[in-house]
C-alpha positions in Angstrom: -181.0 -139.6 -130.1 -180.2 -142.8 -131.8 -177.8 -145.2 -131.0 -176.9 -148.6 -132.8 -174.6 -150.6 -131.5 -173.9 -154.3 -131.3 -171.4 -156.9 -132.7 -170.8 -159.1 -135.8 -169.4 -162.3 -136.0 -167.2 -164.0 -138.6 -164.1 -166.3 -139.4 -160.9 -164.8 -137.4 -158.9 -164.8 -140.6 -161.2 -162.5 -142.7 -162.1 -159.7 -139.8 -159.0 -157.9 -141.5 -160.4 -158.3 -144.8 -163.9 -157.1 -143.6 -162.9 -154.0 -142.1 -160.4 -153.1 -144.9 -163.4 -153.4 -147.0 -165.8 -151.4 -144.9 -163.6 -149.0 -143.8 -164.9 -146.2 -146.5 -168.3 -146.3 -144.6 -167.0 -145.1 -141.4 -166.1 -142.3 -143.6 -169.3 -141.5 -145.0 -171.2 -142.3 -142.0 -169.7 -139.2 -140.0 -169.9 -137.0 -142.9 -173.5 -137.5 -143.1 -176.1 -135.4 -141.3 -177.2 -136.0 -138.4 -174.2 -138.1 -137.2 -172.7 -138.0 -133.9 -170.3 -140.9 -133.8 -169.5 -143.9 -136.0 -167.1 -147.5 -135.5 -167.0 -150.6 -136.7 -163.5 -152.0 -134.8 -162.1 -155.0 -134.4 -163.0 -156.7 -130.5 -159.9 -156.5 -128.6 -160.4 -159.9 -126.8 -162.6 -162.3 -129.5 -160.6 -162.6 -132.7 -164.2 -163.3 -134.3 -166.0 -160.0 -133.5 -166.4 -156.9 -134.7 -167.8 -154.0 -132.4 -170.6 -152.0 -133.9 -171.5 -148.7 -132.3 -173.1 -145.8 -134.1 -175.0 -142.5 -132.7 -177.3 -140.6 -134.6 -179.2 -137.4 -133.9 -182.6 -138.7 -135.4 -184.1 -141.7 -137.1 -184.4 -139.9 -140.2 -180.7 -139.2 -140.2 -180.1 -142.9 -139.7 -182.3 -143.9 -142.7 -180.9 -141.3 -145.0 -177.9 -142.4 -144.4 -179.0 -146.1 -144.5 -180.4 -145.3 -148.2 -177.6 -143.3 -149.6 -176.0 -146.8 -150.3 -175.9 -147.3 -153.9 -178.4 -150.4 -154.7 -176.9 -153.8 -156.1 -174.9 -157.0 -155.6 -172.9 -157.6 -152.6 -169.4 -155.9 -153.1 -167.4 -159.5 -153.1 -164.2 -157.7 -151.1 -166.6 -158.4 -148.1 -166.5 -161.5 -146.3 -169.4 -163.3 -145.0 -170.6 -162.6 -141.7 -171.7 -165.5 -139.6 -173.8 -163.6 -137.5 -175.1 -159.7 -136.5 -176.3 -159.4 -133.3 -177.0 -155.4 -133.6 -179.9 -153.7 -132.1 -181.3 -149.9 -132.4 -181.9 -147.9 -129.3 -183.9 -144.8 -128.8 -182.3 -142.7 -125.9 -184.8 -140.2 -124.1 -182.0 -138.7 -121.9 -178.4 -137.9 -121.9 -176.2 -137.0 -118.8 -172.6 -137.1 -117.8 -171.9 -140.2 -116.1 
Protein backbone atom coordinates (compact mmCIF):
# COMPACT_ATOMS: atom_id res chain seq x y z
CA UNK A 1 0.00 0.00 0.00
CA UNK A 2 0.71 3.53 -0.84
CA UNK A 3 0.00 6.41 1.00
CA UNK A 4 0.73 10.27 0.18
CA UNK A 5 0.02 12.55 2.41
CA UNK A 6 1.38 16.00 3.45
CA UNK A 7 0.39 19.72 3.23
CA UNK A 8 0.51 22.73 0.87
CA UNK A 9 0.95 26.07 1.67
CA UNK A 10 -0.40 29.29 0.05
CA UNK A 11 -1.91 32.88 0.61
CA UNK A 12 -5.18 32.47 3.18
CA UNK A 13 -7.29 34.31 0.72
CA UNK A 14 -6.82 31.96 -2.32
CA UNK A 15 -7.14 28.42 -0.34
CA UNK A 16 -10.91 28.74 -1.39
CA UNK A 17 -10.03 29.47 -4.86
CA UNK A 18 -7.58 26.44 -4.85
CA UNK A 19 -9.77 23.90 -3.72
CA UNK A 20 -12.71 25.09 -5.82
CA UNK A 21 -10.38 24.53 -8.61
CA UNK A 22 -9.06 21.20 -7.63
CA UNK A 23 -11.95 19.87 -6.44
CA UNK A 24 -12.73 17.63 -9.79
CA UNK A 25 -9.55 15.64 -8.94
CA UNK A 26 -10.78 14.36 -5.77
CA UNK A 27 -13.32 12.98 -8.02
CA UNK A 28 -11.26 11.24 -10.42
CA UNK A 29 -8.80 10.19 -8.01
CA UNK A 30 -11.27 7.65 -6.20
CA UNK A 31 -12.76 6.62 -9.41
CA UNK A 32 -9.40 5.46 -10.50
CA UNK A 33 -8.05 1.96 -9.92
CA UNK A 34 -6.42 1.14 -7.37
CA UNK A 35 -7.65 3.90 -5.04
CA UNK A 36 -8.41 3.59 -1.53
CA UNK A 37 -8.98 7.08 -0.18
CA UNK A 38 -8.40 10.59 -1.60
CA UNK A 39 -8.55 14.58 0.24
CA UNK A 40 -7.20 17.61 -0.32
CA UNK A 41 -9.06 19.83 2.61
CA UNK A 42 -8.72 22.83 3.96
CA UNK A 43 -6.42 22.70 7.68
CA UNK A 44 -8.86 23.46 10.25
CA UNK A 45 -6.39 25.53 12.44
CA UNK A 46 -3.76 27.35 9.69
CA UNK A 47 -5.79 29.41 7.28
CA UNK A 48 -2.67 28.82 4.91
CA UNK A 49 -2.66 25.03 4.58
CA UNK A 50 -4.13 22.58 2.78
CA UNK A 51 -4.09 18.81 4.11
CA UNK A 52 -3.04 16.29 1.48
CA UNK A 53 -3.66 12.67 2.18
CA UNK A 54 -4.13 10.00 -0.44
CA UNK A 55 -3.93 5.94 -0.22
CA UNK A 56 -3.30 3.82 -2.96
CA UNK A 57 -3.25 0.08 -3.44
CA UNK A 58 0.01 0.02 -5.57
CA UNK A 59 2.59 2.31 -7.09
CA UNK A 60 1.42 1.63 -10.36
CA UNK A 61 -2.05 2.72 -9.49
CA UNK A 62 -0.60 5.94 -8.23
CA UNK A 63 1.33 6.60 -11.51
CA UNK A 64 -1.54 5.80 -13.74
CA UNK A 65 -3.43 7.97 -12.10
CA UNK A 66 -0.61 10.61 -11.90
CA UNK A 67 -0.42 10.26 -15.95
CA UNK A 68 -4.05 10.37 -16.81
CA UNK A 69 -3.71 14.18 -16.43
CA UNK A 70 -4.08 15.73 -19.62
CA UNK A 71 -0.50 17.45 -20.60
CA UNK A 72 -0.25 21.40 -20.92
CA UNK A 73 -0.23 24.77 -19.28
CA UNK A 74 -1.09 25.36 -15.87
CA UNK A 75 -5.02 25.68 -15.58
CA UNK A 76 -4.85 29.64 -14.44
CA UNK A 77 -8.15 28.97 -11.92
CA UNK A 78 -5.35 27.61 -9.67
CA UNK A 79 -3.53 29.79 -7.43
CA UNK A 80 0.09 29.52 -6.74
CA UNK A 81 1.25 27.46 -3.98
CA UNK A 82 4.03 28.77 -1.88
CA UNK A 83 5.07 25.59 -0.82
CA UNK A 84 4.35 21.48 -0.82
CA UNK A 85 5.68 19.67 1.77
CA UNK A 86 4.23 16.10 0.52
CA UNK A 87 5.94 12.91 0.85
CA UNK A 88 5.14 9.15 -0.43
CA UNK A 89 5.15 6.27 1.96
CA UNK A 90 5.35 2.65 1.38
CA UNK A 91 3.32 0.76 4.12
CA UNK A 92 4.37 -3.00 4.71
CA UNK A 93 1.62 -3.59 7.32
CA UNK A 94 -1.78 -2.65 8.19
CA UNK A 95 -3.64 -3.25 11.60
CA UNK A 96 -6.44 -1.83 13.56
CA UNK A 97 -5.19 0.58 15.87
Amino acid sequence: MIIVAGSLLLEAADRPRYLAAVADVARQARAARGCLDFVQAADPIDPERINIFERWESDADLERFRASGEPGEEDPAVPPLRAAHVRKYRIAAVEDP
